[in-house]
Structures are given as C-alpha cells and as structure tokens.
N, C-alpha and C positions, 0 to 999 in steps of 0.2 A: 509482794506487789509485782517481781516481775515473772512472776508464776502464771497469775492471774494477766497480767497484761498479753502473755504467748496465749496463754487460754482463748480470749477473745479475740485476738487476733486470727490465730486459727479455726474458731466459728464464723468470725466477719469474712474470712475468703472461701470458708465453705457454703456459708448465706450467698452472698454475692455468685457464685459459680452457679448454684443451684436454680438462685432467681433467673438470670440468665438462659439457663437450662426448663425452665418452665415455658419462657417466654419465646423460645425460637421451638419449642415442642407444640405451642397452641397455634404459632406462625404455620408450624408443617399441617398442621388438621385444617385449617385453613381456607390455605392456598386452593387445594384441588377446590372448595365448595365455594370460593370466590372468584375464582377465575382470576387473578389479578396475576398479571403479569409481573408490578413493582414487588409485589413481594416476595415474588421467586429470586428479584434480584437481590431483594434487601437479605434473604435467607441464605445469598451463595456468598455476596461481599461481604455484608456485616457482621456473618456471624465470630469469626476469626479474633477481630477484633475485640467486639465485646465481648468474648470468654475469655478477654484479658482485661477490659475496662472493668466493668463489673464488680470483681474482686478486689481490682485495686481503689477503688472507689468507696467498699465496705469497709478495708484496711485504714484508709486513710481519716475516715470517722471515729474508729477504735484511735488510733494512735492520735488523733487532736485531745482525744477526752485524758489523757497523760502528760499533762504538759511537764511533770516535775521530774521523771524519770530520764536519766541521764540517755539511756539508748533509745529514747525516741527520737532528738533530731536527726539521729545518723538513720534511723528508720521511712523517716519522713523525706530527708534527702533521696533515696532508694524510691519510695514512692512517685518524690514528684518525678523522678527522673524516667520511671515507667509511666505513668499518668501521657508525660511528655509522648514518648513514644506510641504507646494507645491512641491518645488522640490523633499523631499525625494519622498513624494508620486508617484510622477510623474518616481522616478526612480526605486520604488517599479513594478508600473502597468506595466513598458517597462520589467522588466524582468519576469514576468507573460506572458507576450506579446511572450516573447523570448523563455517562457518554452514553451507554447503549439503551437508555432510555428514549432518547432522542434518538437511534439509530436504527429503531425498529421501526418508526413512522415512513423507513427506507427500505426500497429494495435492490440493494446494488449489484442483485444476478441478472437483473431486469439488462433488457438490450437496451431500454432508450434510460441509463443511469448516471447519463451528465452530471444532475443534480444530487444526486445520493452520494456521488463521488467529490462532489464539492464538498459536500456534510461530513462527509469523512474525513476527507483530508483536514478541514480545520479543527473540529474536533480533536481529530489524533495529535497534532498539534499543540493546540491549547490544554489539551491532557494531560502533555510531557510537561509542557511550560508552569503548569499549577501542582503536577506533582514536585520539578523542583523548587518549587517556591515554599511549598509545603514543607519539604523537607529541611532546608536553607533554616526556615524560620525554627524548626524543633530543634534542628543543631542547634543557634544558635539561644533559645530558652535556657534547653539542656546547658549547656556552657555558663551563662548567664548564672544559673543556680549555685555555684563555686565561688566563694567569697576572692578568690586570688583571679579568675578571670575578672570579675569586678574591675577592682583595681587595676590590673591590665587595661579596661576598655576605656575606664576615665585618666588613666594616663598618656594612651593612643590618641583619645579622641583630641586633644589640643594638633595633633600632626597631621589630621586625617585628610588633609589638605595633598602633601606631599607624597604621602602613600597611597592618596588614589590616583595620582599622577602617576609613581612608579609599577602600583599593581594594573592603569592603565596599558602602558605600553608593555608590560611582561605579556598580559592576556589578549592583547591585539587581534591573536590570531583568534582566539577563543570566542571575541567578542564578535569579528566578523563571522563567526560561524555561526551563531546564536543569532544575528541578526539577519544572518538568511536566510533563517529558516521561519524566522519571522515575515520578512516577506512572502517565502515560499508560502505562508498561510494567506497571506493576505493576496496577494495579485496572483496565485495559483497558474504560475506555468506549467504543474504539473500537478497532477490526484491521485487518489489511488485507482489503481486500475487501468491508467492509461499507458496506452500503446506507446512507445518510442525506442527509438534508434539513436542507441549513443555509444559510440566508438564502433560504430559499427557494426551492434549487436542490435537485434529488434527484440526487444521484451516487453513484459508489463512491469508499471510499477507496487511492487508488492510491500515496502513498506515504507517510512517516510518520518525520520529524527530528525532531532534538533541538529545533530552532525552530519549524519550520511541518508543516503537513499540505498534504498536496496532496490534494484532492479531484475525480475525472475526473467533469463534466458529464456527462449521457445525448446531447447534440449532439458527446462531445468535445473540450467546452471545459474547460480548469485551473481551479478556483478555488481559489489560494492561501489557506492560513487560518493565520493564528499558533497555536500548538500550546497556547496558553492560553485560545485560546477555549472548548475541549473542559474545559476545568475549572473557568472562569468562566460561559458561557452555556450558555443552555438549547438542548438539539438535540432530531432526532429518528434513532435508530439503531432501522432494519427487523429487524437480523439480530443484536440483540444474545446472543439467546439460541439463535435459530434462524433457518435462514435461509428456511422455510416463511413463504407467507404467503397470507391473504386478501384477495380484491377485490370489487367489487362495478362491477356496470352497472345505471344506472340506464333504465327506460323510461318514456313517459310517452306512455299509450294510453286510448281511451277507454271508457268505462264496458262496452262490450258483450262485451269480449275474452273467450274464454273462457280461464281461469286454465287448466283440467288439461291445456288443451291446448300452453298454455306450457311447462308444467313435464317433459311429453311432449318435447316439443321439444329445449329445453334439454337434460333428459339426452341424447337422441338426438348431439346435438351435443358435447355435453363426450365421451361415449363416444368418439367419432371423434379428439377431439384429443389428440395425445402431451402437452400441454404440463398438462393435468389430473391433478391427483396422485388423481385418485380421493375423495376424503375428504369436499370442502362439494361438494354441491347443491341450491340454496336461491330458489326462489321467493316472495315475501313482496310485498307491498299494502299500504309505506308509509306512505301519504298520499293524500288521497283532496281533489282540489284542486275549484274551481268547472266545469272543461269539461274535466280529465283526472282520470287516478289514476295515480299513481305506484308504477309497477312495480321491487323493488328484486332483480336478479340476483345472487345472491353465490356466490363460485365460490372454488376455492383452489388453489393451485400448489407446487413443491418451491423456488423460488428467483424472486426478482421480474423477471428476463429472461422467465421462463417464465409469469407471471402477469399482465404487459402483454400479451405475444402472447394468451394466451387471451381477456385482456377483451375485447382489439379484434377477435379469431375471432367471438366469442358476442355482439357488439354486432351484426356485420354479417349475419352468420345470420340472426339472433334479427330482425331488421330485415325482413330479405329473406322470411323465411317469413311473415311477418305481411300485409306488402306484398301478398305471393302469393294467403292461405290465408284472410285476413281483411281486407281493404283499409279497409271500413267502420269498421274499431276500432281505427284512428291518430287521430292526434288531430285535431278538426274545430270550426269555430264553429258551434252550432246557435242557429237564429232560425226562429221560428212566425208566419208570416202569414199574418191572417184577413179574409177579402173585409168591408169593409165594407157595415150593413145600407143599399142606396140606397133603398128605400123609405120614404118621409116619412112621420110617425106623422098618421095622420087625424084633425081637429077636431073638436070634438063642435058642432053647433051646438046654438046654446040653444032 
C-alpha cells in the first residue's frame, strides 16, 4: 500500500507540472497572435507560482483518497502548509499583475505626469499594504494548521484585551509609521517623481515604503528619509501641483549696459532653445548696488531637467554676447586720478 501510494504520488506531481507546462506553452504561442498585453503579464507573474500550485494540488487528491495510511496526515500537513504558501504567492503576483495593469493606461515620462504620478504613488502603496496583509494572513493559516498553536490561540484569546494594550504601546513607533504612509497615500504631499529639497539636497523622489522614502540626489546619490519626515517637517515639493517651473539667472554688470539690448538677446536665445516652454521672458534691474547693478533673467520651462539646462544655456550666452558686444559693461573697479596742483601758491610780500 505504501509502494503504490509514492507511485501515485509521484505521477500526480508529474501530472500536475506537466499540465501546467502545456498551459503557459499554448499562453506563449499565443500571446504574439493576440496582441494581449494581460497575458504577457499573467506569463511573467504567474507562472512561478503555478509550477508550484499545480503539483501540489495533484498531490493533495492522491493523498485524500488514503485516508487509512498512517503517513498521510503528516503528508497532508506538508501539503497544506505548501498550498498555504502557493496561494499567498500566487495572490502576491495577481496584484503586481493588477498594479502594472492599471499603470500602463499611464505615462509618467510624459512632462505633463501630475496624474500618472498620483497613480503611482497610491498604487505602490497599497501594493505594499496588500502584500503585507497577504502575507500576515498565510503566516498566520500556516500556524493555525499545528494543533499546539491551536490551543495557544484559544488560550490567549481570553487576554487579548491586555496584550493588545501592551503589544500597542511596544509598536507605537511602528504604528506611527504605517500610518504615514498611509496618509502619504491618501493626501500625497509627495509622488513619485516629484522634485524636492529636503535637508538641503534637491532630488527626485524615487521610491516610496511603508517606512522610508528614498530620495535620488541630482549627483545620484540615495538619501534615505523616514516616511514621517514628510508629515512632521517642513519641505519643499517643486512639482506639487505642476511640474512647470520658473528660474532665474542673475547678472551683475555695470551701469552702462544697454538694457533693450539685453532683452533682444535673451529672446533671440530662449527662441533657439528646445528646453524653453515659451511662456516667461523677463528682463528686470533688481538691485542697483555701489559699482554694479543687478540684472535679474527669468525664464520658464515644462519640468526642472529642462529649466537647469536653460539656466546654464542663457547664463553662458548671455555671458558670451556681452563679453563680445559690450566688454566695457562687465563689471569693473572705477578710480579717478587727478594730477596734483605742483605749483606752490605765491606769498604776498608785505
């Protein structure tokens, strides 16, 4: 009997693999002649999974039709305990499946991607938040299957009163952090993608947990930030509303420049460059200091990649034409020297 029970056991997981194996082989011939985009997902997520479901789901039919054989329940326990973990995974990959399903209808390389970056950030989110819940809940199945955790839970549960009060205040910190990230999904002070300066540093944000933000430097560099900074401290987000923004270059030339000829310039120059959204151009005279005057450039762009390159375009131009076209009305120390009178004033004699 238990000759024949490994026998079939060992065909039910070669069944099962195989079936499996047919079914994501007629998914691949497919795909190219259907055009479906979901099934390319369902062929990269699911298939992982189910060449673990599959098998254990063929197993688990062999070993129900055994019920008198001593090492079937320990067999069974094994299964469901795989089963357990199968499914979670299987219910991990369908909401991967469900995030970038929805995320293609986006395109957030697009310049005007307010909205795609909204989609994202909750999404990613709520991603994290259902995979832990996923998981949470298999642990706890998994556990549940053990006759001694059993009894463990219905002896707890008369206290659960007290120990949610003490496992309250142990995770305090934990809880506050889970629940700002919760907000962070809901009132989005921040998204993915968006421009900000925090501590200092102007970067994008590049990715966005339940615990921390990652923040990509303009060098490159990560700066890790706890996901409660964004609900406790004060930032600065470029792109809260839009991802448009304006800049300014400063000059600082001397009194004799002529102005229209600046302003001539300058458009001449913004004209020329892709990275000008068309909209500010703005000559202005500051500040008017002891041996300069401060000339204020302001210019505008569709996204702040594109509005550093213009500053630094229209600094070096704007430089360069002046150099050329006006060298005298950069900035200079001016000092007046006047010959001393050498003639000695004559005495009157008395």
């Amino acid at each position: 009997m238990l000759i024949e029970f490994v026998f079939w056991m060992a065909l039910a997981i070669l069944v099962g693999s195989f079936a499996i194996y047919l079914l994501f082989g007629l998914l691949n011939r497919l795909t190219p002649r259907l055009h479906r985009p979901l099934l390319r997902l369902i062929i990269q997520h699911l298939r992982a999974p189910l060449r673990l479901l599959g098998p254990l789901l063929a197993a688990k039919v062999v070993a129900d039709s055994y019920p008198d054989l001593t090492i079937v329940a320990a067999v069974n326990h094994v299964i469901a305990l795989l089963l357990i973990g199968a499914i979670a995974w299987l219910l991990i990959a369908a909401v991967r499946i469900l995030r970038e399903r929805i995320m293609a209808r986006y395109d957030i390389t697009s310049p005007d991607n307010l909205a795609a970056r909204k989609i994202a950030t909750q999404l990613r989110v709520l991603q994290r938040i259902l995979v832990i819940l996923i998981v949470f809940i298999a642990a706890a199945c998994a556990l549940m299957t053990f006759d001694q955790v059993k009894a463990i839970g219905a002896s707890l549960l008369a206290s659960a009163g007290i120990a949610g009060i003490i496992l309250g205040f142990a995770a305090q910190k934990s809880l506050a952090t889970f629940m700002a990230g919760l907000q962070i999904a809901i009132s989005q002070p921040i998204r993915i993608d968006d421009v900000v300066i925090v501590e200092g540093e102007w970067g994008r944000i590049e990715e966005i947990t339940l615990t921390y933000v990652v923040v990509r430097i303009w060098d490159q560099r990560r700066l890790i930030v706890p996901i409660t900074y964004f609900i406790e401290q004060p930032f600065q987000n470029w792109t809260r509303v839009s991802a448009e923004l304006m800049g300014t270059v400063f000059l600082y030339l001397d009194y004799t420049v002529p102005l229209d000829k600046l302003r001539a310039e300058q458009t001449r120059l913004l004209e020329q460059d892709p990275n000008w959204d068309g909209k500010v151009n703005v000559v202005q005279v500051t500040d008017a200091r002891e041996h300069t005057m401060e000339v204020r450039l302001l210019v505008s762009a569709a996204n702040s990649g594109n509005l550093w390159s213009l500053r630094v375009a229209l600094r070096e131009g704007m430089l360069d034409y002046i150099r050329r076209e006006f060298p005298d009305s950069l900035p200079r120390m001016r000092a007046e020297l006047r010959q001393p009178d050498l003639q000695a004033p004559r005495s009157h004699e008395a």
